[in-house]
C-alpha positions as CSV (number, residue, x, y, z in Angstrom):
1,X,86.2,101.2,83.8
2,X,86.8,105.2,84.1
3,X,84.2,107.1,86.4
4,X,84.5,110.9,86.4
5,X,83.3,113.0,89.6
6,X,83.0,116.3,89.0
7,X,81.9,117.0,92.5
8,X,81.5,114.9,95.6
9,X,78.0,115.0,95.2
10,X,78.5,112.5,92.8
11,X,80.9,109.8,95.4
12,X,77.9,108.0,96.5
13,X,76.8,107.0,92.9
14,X,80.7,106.4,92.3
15,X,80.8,103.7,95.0
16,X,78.1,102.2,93.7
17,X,79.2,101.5,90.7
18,X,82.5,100.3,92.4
19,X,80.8,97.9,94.3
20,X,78.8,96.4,91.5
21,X,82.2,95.4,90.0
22,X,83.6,94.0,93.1
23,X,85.2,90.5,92.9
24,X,87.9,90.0,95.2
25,X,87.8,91.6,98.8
26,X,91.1,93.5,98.6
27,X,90.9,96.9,97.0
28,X,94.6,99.0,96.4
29,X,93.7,103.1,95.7
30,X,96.5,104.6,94.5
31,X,96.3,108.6,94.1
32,X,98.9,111.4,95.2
33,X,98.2,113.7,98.4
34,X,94.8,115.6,98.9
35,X,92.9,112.7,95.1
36,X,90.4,111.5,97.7
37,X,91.2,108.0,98.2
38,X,90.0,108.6,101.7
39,X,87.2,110.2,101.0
40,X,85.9,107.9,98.5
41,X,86.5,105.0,101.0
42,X,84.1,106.5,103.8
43,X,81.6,106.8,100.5
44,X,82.2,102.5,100.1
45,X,82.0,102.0,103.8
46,X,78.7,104.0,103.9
47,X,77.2,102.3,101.4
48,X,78.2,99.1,103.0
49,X,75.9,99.4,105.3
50,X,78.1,100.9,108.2
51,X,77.0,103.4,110.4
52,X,80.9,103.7,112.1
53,X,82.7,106.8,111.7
54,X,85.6,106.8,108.6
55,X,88.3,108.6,109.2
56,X,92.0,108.3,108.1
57,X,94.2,105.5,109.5
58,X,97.4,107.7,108.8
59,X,98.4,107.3,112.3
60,X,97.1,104.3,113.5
61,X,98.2,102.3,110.4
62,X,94.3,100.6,110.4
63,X,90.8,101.1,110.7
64,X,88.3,99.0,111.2
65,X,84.9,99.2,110.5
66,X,81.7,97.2,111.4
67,X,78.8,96.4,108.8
68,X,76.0,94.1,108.0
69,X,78.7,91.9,106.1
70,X,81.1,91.7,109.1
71,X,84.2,93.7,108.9
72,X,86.0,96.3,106.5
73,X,89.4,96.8,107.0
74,X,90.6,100.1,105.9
75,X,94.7,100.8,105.6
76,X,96.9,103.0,105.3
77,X,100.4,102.3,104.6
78,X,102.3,106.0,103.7
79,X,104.5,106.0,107.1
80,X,105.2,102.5,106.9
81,X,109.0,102.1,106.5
82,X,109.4,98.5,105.5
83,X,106.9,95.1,104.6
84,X,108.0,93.8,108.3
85,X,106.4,96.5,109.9
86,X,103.4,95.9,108.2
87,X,103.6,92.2,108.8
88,X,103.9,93.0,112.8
89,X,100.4,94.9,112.8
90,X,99.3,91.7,111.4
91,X,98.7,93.0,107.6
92,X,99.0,89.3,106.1
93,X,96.0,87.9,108.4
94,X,94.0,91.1,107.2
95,X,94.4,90.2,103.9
96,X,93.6,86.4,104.5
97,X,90.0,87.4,106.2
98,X,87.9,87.4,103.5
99,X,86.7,90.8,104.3
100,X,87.2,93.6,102.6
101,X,90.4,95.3,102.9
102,X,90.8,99.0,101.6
103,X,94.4,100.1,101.1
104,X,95.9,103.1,100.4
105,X,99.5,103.5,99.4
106,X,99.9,99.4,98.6
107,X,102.8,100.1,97.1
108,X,104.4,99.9,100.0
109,X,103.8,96.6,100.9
110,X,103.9,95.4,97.4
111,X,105.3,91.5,98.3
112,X,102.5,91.3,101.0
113,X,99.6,91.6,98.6
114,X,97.6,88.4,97.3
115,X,97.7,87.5,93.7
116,X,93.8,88.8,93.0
117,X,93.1,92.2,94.1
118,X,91.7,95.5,92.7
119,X,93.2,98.6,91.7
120,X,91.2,101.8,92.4
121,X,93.6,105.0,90.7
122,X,92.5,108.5,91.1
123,X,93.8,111.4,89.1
124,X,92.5,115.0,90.5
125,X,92.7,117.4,87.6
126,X,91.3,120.9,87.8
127,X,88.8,119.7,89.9
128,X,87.3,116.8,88.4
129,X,88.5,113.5,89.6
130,X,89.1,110.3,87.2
131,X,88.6,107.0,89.0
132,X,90.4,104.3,86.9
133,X,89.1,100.9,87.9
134,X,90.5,97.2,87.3
């Protein structure tokens, strides 16, 4: 599935039609600097059902977020060095929760990731952003 947002108006209606394709509670976004893979997470978490701030979990490696459901984990992994690192915040157990878990940069810990998962790629062109979904 390709959704185009041609202004972020249109997030809200984006995440919705994320959600309604949801299967497996761990979500990769992949995107370069500045897509709007955070931005489009706080749009998820909102519709959610959770009334917590969003932010960015550059520094602090992992948000978490409370909602109707339970939990939503959200990651970041850019300044993580190596797959142990990410194993000693406790990554693996994340994962294993059930809940959701939002994670930018996966490629990082590429060996940590469970065999079903979705991928979330956004390309910011001239403004309009593509959000390639599988």
């Amino acid at each position: 599935m390709t959704i185009q947002v041609h202004s972020l108006d249109q997030l809200d209606e984006a995440a919705e039609k994320l959600m309604a394709e949801f299967k497996y509670p761990v979500v990769l976004f992949e995107g370069e600097l500045g897509a709007g893979k955070t931005t489009l997470i706080k749009s998820l978490v909102k519709k959610m059902g959770s009334k917590d701030e969003v932010s960015s979990p550059t520094f602090s490696i992992i948000n978490e977020y409370d909602c109707p459901a339970g939990k939503i984990y959200h990651f970041d992994f850019y300044r993580i060095k190596s797959e142990e690192e990410a194993l000693d915040f406790g990554t693996d157990e994340y994962l294993d929760s059930g809940y959701p878990c939002f994670i930018e940069w996966p490629d990082r810990i590429s060996g940590l990731l469970p065999e079903d998962f979705h991928r979330v790629k956004i390309i910011s062109e001239e403004g309009i952003r593509n959000i390639f979904f599988d």
